[in-house]
C-alpha positions as CSV (number, residue, x, y, z in Angstrom):
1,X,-14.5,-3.0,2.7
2,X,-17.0,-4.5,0.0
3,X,-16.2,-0.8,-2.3
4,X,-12.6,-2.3,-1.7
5,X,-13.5,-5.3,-3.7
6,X,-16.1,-4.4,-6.2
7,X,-13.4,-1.5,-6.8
8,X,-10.9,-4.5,-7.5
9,X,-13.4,-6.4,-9.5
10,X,-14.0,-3.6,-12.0
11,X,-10.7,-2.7,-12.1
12,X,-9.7,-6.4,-13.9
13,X,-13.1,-6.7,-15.6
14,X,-14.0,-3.6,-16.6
15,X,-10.5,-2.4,-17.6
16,X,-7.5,-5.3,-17.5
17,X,-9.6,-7.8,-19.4
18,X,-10.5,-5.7,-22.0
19,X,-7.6,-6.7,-24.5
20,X,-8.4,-10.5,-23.6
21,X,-12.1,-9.7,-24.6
22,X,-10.6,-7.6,-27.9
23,X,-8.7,-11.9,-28.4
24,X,-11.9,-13.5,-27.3
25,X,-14.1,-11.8,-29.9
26,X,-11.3,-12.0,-32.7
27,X,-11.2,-15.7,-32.4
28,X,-14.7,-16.2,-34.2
29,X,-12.9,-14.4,-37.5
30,X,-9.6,-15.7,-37.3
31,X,-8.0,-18.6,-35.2
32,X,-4.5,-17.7,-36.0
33,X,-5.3,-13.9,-34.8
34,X,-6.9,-14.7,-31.8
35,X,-3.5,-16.9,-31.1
36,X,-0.8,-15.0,-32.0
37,X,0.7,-14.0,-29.0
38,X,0.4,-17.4,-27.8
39,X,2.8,-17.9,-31.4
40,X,4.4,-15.7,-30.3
41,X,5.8,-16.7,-26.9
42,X,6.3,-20.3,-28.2
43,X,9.1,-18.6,-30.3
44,X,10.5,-16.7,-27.4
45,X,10.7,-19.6,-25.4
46,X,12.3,-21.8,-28.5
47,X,14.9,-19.2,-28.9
48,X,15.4,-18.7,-25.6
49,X,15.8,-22.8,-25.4
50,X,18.6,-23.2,-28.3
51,X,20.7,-20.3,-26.6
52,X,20.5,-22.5,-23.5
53,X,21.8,-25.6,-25.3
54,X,24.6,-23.6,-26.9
55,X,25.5,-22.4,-23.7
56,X,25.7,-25.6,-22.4
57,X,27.8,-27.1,-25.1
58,X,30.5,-24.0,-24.6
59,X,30.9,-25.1,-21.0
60,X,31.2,-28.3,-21.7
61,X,33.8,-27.9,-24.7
62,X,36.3,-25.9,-22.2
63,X,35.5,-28.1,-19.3
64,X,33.8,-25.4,-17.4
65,X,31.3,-28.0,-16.2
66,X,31.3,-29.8,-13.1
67,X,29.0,-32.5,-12.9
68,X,29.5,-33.7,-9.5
69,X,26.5,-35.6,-7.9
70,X,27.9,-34.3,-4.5
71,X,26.7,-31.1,-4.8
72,X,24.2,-31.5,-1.8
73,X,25.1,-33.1,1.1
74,X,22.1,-35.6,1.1
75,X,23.7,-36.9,-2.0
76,X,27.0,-38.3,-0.8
């Protein structure tokens, strides 16, 4: 059972980590290199955030959307 674990423990340190070590080391070059994918996902989720809104504004330009506060019974 403990070959279970140290098998599972080299698995993420020696192998899965290695890009995040790749980051780590980076980041005493350049700051913006080391965070780029963090950039990166803050952009996603920006886009991802106006669709949302512009959705929203459709559906509530065509009157799709019902804002009833008795959608749960412990509301009424």
């Amino acid at each position: 059972m403990r070959a279970f674990f140290e098998a599972i423990g080299y698995l993420f340190t020696d192998i899965l980590f290695v890009p995040l070590d790749y980051i780590r080391a980076l980041e005493l070059e350049t700051w913006y290199g080391a965070n780029l994918i963090t950039w990166i996902f803050i952009l996603i989720c920006c886009a991802a955030t106006v669709y949302w809104i512009q959705q929203l504004r459709i559906f509530k330009s065509n009157n799709e959307d019902e804002q009833d506060t008795t959608a749960h019974s412990f509301l009424s």
